[in-house]
Residue, then its C-alpha position, 0 to 999 in steps of 0.5 A: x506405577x508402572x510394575x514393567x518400568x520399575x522390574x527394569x530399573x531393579x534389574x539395572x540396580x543388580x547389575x550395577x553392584x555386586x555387593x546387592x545380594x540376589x534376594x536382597x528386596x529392592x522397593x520404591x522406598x528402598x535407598x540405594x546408599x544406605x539399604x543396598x550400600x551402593x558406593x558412587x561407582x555403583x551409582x555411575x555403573x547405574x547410570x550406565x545400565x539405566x542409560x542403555x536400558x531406557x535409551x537415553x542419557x542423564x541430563x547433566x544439570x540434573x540433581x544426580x543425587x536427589x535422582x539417585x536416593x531411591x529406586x523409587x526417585x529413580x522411576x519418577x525420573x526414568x517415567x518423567x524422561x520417557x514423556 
């Protein structure tokens, strides 16, 4: 795993909500609706962030919410688009 990549994509998680507290752990494994309680508002004010961060755009046919379960899900999409 890229430890750049993913220190990016947890930046961009913290930013998108503010229920996440600041020394709340976020891990690969870590589920974003459960663990970090991130609503669908969360989950669209990530996808933002990541789409600024990483400069490029969700495919819109693309499974949102299977990309969206972990950060973990998310780094394999994030890895699989910069390739």
């Amino acid at each position: 795993m890229n430890e750049d990549i993913f220190r990016r994509i947890v930046k961009c998680i913290r930013a998108s909500s503010e229920s996440i507290s600041d020394d709340a752990a976020v891990t690969p494994d870590t589920i974003l609706s459960e663990d970090l309680e991130m609503n669908s508002l969360d989950k669209v004010r990530l996808q933002v962030e990541l789409e600024q961060e990483f400069a490029f755009n969700f495919d819109p046919l693309d499974d949102f919410e299977a990309i969206f379960q972990t950060a973990g899900s998310l780094y394999n999409y994030i890895v699989s688009k910069e390739n």
